[in-house]
N, CA, C and O atoms as CSV, one atom per row, in Angstrom:
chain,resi,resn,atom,element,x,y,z
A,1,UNK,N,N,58.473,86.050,80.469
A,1,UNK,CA,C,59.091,86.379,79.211
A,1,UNK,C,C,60.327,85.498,79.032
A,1,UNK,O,O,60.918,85.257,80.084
A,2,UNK,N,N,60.922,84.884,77.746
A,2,UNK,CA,C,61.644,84.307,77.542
A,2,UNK,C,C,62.650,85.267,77.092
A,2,UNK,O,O,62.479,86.335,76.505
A,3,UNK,N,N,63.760,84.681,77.480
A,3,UNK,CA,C,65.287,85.738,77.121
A,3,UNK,C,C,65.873,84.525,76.614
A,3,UNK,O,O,65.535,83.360,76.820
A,4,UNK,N,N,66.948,85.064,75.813
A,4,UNK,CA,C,68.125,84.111,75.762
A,4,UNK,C,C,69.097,83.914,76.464
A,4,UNK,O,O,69.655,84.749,77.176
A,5,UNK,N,N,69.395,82.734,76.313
A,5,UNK,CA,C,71.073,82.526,77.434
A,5,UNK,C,C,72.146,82.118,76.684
A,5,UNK,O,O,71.964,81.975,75.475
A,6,UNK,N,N,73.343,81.879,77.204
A,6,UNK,CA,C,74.604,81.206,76.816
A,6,UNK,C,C,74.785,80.188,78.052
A,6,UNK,O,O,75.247,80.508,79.148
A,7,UNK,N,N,74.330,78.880,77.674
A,7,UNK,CA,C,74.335,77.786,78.443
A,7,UNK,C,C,75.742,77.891,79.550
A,7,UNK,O,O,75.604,78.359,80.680
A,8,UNK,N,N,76.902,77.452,79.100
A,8,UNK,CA,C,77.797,77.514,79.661
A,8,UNK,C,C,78.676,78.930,80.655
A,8,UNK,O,O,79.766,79.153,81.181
A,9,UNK,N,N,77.595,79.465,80.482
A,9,UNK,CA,C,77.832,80.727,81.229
A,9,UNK,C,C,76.915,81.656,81.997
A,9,UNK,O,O,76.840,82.854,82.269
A,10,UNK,N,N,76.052,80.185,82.286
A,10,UNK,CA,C,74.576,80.217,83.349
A,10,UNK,C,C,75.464,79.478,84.875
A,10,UNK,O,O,75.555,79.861,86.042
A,11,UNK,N,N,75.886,78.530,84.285
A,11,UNK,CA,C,76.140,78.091,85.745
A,11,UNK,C,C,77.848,77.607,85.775
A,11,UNK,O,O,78.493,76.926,84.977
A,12,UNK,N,N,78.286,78.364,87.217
A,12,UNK,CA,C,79.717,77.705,87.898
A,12,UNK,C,C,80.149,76.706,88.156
A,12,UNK,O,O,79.239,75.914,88.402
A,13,UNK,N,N,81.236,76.221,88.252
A,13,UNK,CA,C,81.835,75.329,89.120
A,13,UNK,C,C,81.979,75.734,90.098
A,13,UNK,O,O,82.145,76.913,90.411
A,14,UNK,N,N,81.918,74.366,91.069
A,14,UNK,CA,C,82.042,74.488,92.731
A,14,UNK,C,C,83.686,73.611,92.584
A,14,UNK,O,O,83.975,72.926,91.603
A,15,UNK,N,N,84.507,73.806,93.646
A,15,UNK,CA,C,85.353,72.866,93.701
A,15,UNK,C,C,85.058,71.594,94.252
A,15,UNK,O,O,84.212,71.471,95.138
A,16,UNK,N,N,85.941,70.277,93.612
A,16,UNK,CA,C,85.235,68.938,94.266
A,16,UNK,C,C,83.595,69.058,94.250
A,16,UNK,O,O,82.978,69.115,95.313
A,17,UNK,N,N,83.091,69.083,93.290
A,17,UNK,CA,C,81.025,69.126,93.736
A,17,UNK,C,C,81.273,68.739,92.112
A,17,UNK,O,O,82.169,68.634,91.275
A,18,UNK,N,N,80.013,68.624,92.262
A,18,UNK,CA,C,78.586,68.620,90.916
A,18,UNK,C,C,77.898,69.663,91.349
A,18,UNK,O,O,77.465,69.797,92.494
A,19,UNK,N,N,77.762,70.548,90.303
A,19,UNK,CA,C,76.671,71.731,90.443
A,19,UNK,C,C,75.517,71.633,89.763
A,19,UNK,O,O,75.569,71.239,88.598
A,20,UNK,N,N,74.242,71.977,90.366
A,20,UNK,CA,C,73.047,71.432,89.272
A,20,UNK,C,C,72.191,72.834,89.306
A,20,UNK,O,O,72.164,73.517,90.330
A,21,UNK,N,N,71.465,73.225,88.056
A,21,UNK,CA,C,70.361,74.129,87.860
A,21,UNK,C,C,69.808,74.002,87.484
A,21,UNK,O,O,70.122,73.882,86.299
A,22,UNK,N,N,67.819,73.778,87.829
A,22,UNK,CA,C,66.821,73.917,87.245
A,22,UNK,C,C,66.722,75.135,86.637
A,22,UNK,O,O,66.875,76.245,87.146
A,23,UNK,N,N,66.356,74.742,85.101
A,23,UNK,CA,C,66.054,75.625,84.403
A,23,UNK,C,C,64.672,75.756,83.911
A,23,UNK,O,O,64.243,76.900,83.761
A,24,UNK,N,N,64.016,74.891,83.676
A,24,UNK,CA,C,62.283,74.655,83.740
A,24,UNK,C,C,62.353,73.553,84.130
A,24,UNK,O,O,63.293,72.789,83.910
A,25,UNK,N,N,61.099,73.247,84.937
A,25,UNK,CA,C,60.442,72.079,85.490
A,25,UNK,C,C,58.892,71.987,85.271
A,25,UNK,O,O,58.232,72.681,86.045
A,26,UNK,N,N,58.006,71.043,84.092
A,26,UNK,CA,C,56.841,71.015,84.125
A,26,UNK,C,C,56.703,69.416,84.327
A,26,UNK,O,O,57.501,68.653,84.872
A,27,UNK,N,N,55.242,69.085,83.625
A,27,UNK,CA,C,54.758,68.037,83.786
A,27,UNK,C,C,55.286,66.737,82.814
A,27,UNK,O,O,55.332,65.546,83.124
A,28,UNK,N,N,55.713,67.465,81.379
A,28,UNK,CA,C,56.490,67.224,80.639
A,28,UNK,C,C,57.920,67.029,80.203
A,28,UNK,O,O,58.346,66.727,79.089
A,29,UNK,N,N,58.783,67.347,81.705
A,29,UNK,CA,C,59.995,67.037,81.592
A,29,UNK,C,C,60.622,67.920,82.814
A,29,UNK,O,O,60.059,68.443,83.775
A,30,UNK,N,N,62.460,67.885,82.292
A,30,UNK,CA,C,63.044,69.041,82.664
A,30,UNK,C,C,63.960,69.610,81.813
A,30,UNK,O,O,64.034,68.892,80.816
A,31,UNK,N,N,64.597,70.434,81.742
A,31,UNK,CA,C,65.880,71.416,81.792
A,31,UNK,C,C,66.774,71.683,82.604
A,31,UNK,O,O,66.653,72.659,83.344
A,32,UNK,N,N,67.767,70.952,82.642
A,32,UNK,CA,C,68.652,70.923,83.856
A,32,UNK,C,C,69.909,71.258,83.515
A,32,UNK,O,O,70.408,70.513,82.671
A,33,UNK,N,N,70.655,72.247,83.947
A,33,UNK,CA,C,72.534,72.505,83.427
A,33,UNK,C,C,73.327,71.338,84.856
A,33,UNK,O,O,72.640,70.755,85.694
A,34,UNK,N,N,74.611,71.277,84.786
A,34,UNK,CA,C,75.270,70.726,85.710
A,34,UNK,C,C,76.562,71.073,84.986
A,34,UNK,O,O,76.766,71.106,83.773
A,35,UNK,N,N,77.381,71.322,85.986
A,35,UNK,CA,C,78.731,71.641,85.887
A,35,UNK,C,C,79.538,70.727,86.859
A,35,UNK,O,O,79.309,70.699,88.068
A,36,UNK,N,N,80.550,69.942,86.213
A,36,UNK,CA,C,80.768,68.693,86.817
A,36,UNK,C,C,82.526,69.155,87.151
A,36,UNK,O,O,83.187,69.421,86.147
A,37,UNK,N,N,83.369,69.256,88.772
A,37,UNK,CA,C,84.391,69.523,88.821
A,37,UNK,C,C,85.539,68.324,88.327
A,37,UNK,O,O,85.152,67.156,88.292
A,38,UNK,N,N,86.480,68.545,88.076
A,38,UNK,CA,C,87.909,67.239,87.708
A,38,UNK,C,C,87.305,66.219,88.446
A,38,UNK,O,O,86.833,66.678,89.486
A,39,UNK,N,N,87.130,65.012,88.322
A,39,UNK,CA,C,87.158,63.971,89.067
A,39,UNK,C,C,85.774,63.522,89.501
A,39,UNK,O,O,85.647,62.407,90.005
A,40,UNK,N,N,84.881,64.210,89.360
A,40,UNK,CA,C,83.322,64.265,90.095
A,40,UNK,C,C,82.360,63.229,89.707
A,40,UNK,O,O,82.797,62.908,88.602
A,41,UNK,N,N,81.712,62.775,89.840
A,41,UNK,CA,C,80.468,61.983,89.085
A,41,UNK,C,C,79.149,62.032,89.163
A,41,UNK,O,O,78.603,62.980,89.728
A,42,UNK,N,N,78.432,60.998,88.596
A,42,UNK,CA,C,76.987,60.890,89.225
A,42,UNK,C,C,77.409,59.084,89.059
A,42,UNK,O,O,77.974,58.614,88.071
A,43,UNK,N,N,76.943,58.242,90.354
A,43,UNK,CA,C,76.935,57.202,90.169
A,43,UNK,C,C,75.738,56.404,89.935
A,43,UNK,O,O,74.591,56.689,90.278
A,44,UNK,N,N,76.203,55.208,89.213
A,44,UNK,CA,C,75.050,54.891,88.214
A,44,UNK,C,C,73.762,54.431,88.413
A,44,UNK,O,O,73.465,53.444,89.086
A,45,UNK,N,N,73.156,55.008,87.943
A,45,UNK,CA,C,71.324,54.318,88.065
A,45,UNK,C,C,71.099,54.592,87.042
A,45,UNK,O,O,71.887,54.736,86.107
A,46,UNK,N,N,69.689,54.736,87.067
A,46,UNK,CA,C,68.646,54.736,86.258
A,46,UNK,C,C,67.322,55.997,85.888
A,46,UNK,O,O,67.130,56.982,86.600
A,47,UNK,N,N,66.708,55.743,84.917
A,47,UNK,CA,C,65.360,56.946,85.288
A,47,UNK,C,C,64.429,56.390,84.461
A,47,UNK,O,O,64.746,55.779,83.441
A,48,UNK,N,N,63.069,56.588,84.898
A,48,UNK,CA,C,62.123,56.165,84.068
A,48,UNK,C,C,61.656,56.741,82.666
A,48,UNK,O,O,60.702,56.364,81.985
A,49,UNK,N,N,62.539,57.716,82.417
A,49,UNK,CA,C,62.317,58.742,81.110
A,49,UNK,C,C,63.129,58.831,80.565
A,49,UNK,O,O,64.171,59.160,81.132
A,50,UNK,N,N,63.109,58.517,78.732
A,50,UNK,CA,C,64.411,59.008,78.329
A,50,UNK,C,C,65.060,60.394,78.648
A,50,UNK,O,O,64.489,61.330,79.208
A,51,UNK,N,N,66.425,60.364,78.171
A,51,UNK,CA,C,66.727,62.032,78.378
A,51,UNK,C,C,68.007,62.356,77.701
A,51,UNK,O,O,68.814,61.440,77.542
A,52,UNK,N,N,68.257,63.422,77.329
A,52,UNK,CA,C,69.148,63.860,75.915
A,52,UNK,C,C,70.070,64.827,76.838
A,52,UNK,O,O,69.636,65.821,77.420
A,53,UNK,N,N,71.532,64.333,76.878
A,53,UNK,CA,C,72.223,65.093,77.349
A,53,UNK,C,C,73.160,65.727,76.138
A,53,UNK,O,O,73.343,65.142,75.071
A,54,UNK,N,N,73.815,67.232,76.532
A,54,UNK,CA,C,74.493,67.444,75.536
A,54,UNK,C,C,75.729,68.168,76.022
A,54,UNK,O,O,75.498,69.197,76.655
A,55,UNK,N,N,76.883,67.863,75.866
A,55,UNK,CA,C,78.190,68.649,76.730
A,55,UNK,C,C,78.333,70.030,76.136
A,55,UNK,O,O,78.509,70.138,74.922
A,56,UNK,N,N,78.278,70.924,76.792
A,56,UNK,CA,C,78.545,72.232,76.707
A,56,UNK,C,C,79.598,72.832,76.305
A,56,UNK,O,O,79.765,73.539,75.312
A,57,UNK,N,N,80.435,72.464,77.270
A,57,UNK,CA,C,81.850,73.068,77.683
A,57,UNK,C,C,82.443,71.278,78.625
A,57,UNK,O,O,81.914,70.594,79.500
A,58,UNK,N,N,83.805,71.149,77.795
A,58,UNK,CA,C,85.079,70.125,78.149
A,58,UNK,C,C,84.467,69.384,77.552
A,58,UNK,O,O,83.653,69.593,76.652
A,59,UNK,N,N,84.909,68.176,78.140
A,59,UNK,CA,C,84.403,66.176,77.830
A,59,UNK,C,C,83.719,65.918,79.068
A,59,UNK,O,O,83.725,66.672,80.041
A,60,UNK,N,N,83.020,64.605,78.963
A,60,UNK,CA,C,82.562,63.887,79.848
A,60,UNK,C,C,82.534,62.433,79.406
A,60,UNK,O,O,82.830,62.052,78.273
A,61,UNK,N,N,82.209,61.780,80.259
A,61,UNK,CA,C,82.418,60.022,80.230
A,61,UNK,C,C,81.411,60.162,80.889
A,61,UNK,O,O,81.164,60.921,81.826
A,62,UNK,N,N,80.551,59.071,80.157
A,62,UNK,CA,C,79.092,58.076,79.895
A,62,UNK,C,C,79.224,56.958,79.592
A,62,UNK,O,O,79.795,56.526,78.590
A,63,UNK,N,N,78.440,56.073,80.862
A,63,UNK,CA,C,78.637,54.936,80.768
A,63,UNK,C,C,77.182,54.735,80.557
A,63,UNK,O,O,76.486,55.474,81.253
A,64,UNK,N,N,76.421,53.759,79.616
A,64,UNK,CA,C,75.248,53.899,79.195
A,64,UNK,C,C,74.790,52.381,78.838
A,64,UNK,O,O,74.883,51.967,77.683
A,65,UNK,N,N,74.374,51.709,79.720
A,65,UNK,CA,C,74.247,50.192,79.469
A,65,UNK,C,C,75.398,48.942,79.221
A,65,UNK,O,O,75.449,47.934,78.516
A,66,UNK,N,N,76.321,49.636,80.255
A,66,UNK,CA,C,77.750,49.153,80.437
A,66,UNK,C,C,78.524,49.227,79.271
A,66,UNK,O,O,79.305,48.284,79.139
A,67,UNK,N,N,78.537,50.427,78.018
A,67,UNK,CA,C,79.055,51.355,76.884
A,67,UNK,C,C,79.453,52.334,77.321
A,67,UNK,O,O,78.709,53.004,78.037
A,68,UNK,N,N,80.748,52.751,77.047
A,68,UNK,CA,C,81.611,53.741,77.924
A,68,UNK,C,C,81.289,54.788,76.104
A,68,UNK,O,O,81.027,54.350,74.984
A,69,UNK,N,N,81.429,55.842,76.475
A,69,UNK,CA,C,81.386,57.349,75.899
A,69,UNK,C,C,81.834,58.019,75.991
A,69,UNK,O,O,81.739,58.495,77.122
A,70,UNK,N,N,82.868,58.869,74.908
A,70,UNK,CA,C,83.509,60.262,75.686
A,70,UNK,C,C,82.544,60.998,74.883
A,70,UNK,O,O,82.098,60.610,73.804
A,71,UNK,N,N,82.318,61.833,75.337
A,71,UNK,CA,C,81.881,63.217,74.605
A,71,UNK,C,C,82.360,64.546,74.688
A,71,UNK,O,O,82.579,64.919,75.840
A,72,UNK,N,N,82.571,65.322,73.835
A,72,UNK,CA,C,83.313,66.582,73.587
A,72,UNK,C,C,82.147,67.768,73.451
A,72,UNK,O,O,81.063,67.502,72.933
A,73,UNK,N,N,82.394,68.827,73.854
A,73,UNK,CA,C,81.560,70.106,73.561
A,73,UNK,C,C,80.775,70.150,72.024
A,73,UNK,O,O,81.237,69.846,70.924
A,74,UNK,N,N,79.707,70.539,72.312
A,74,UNK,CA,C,78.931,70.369,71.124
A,74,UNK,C,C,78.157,68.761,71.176
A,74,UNK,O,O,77.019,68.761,70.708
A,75,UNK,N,N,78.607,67.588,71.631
A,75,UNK,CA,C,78.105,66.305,71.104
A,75,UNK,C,C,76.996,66.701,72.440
A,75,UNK,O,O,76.876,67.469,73.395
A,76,UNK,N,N,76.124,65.262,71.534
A,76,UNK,CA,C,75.026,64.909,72.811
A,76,UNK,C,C,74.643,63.397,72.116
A,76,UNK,O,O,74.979,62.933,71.027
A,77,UNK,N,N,73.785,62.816,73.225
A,77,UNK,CA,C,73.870,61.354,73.259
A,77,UNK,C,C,72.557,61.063,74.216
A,77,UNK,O,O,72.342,61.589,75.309
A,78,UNK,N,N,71.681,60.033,73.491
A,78,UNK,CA,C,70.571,59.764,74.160
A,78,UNK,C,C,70.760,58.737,75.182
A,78,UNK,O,O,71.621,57.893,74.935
A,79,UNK,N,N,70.000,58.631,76.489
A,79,UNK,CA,C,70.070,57.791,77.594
A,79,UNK,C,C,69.066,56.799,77.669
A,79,UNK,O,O,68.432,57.203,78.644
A,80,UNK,N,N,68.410,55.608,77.230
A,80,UNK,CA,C,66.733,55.419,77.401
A,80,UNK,C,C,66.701,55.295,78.673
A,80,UNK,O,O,67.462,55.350,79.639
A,81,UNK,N,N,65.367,55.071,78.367
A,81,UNK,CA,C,64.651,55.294,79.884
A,81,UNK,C,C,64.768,53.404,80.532
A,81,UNK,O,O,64.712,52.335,79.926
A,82,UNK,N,N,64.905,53.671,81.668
A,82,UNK,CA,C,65.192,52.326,82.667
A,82,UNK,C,C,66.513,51.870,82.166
A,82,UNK,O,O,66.941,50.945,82.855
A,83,UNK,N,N,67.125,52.139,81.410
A,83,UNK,CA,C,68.914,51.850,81.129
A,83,UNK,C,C,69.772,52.364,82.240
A,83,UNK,O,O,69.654,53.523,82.637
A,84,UNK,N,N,70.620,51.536,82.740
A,84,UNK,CA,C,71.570,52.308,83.975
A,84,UNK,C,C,73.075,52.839,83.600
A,84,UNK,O,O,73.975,52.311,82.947
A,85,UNK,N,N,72.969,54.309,84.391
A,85,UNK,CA,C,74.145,55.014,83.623
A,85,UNK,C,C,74.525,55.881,84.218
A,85,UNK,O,O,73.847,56.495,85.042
A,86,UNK,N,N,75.982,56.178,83.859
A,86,UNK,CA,C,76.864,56.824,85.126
A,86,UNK,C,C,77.607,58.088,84.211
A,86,UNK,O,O,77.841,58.065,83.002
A,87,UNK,N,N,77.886,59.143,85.146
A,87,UNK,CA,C,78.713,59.763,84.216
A,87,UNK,C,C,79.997,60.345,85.345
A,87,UNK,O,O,79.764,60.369,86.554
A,88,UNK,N,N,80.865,60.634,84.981
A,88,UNK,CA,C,82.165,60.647,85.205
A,88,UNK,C,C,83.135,62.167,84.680
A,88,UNK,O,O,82.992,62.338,83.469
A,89,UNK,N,N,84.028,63.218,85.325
A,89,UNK,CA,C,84.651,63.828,84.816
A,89,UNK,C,C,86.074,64.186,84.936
A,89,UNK,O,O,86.464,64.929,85.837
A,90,UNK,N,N,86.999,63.589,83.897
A,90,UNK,CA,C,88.297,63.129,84.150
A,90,UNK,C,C,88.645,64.891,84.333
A,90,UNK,O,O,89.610,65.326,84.962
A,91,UNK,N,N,87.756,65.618,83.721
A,91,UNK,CA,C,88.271,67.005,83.574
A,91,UNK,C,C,86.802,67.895,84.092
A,91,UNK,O,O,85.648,67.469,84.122
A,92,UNK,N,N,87.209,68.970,84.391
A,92,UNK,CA,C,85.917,69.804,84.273
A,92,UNK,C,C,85.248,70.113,83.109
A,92,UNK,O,O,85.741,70.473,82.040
A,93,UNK,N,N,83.961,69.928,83.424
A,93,UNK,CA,C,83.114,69.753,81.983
A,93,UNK,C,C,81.259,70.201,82.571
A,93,UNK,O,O,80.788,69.779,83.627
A,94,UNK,N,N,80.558,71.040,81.657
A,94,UNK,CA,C,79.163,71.176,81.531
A,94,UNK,C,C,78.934,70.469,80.683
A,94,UNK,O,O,79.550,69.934,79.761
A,95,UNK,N,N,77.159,70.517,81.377
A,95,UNK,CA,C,75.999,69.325,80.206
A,95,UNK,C,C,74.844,70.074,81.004
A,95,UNK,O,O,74.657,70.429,82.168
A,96,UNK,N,N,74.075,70.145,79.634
A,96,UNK,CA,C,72.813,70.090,79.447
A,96,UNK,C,C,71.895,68.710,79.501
A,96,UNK,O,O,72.004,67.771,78.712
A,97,UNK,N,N,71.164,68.780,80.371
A,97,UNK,CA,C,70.394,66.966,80.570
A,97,UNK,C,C,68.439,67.779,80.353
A,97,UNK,O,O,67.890,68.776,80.823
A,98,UNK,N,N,68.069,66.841,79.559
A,98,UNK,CA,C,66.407,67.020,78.912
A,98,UNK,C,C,66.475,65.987,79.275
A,98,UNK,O,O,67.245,65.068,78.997
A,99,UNK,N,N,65.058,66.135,80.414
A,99,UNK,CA,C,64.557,64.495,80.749
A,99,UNK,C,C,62.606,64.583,79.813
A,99,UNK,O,O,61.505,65.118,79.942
A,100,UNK,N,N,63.020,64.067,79.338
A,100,UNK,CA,C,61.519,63.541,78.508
A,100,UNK,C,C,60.582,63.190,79.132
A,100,UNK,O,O,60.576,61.961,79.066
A,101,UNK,N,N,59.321,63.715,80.030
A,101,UNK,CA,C,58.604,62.745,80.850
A,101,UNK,C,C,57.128,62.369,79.983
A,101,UNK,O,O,56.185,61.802,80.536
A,102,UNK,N,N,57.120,62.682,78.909
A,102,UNK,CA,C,55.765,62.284,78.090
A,102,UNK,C,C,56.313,61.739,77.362
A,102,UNK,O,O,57.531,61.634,77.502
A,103,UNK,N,N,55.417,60.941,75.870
A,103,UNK,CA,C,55.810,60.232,74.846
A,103,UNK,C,C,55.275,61.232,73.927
A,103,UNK,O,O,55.374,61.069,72.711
């Protein structure tokens, strides 16, 4: 059965970490939350699927084909697929990440 949620109040911060939650996983993609502490990152690569991130809660910095990004709660911003990209949090901040694995 499907319920509703309030994104930003599914998942915690850890101190110093990246926190990550599967939220569905099929053949067709994912649903993933992450809660990113002051200072934290993901360093940069790549993925073979596009994927639509969207900040929840704070800012985040996206670096997206060597294009720097801030984004604020509420925004979201597409990643393509095989583009290399980093994200960064000067502050504590959630995101929602949709990885696209079909066309």
């Amino acid at each position: 059965m499907s319920l509703p949620i309030i994104l930003k109040e599914h998942i915690e911060y850890s101190p110093d970490s990246v926190v990550s939650k599967t939220l569905k996983q099929n053949p067709a993609g994912t649903i993933t939350l992450f809660a990113f502490d002051a200072g934290q990152g993901l360093s940069e690569h790549s993925a073979p699927f596009d994927a639509v991130v969207q900040v929840i809660e704070g800012e985040g910095h996206f670096i997206i084909g060597g294009k720097y990004h801030d984004l604020k709660e509420g925004q979201l911003i597409i990643m393509p697929a095989n583009v290399p990209h980093a994200v960064k949090a000067g502050q504590k901040f959630k995101m929602l990440l949709v990885m696209l694995k079909s066309s």
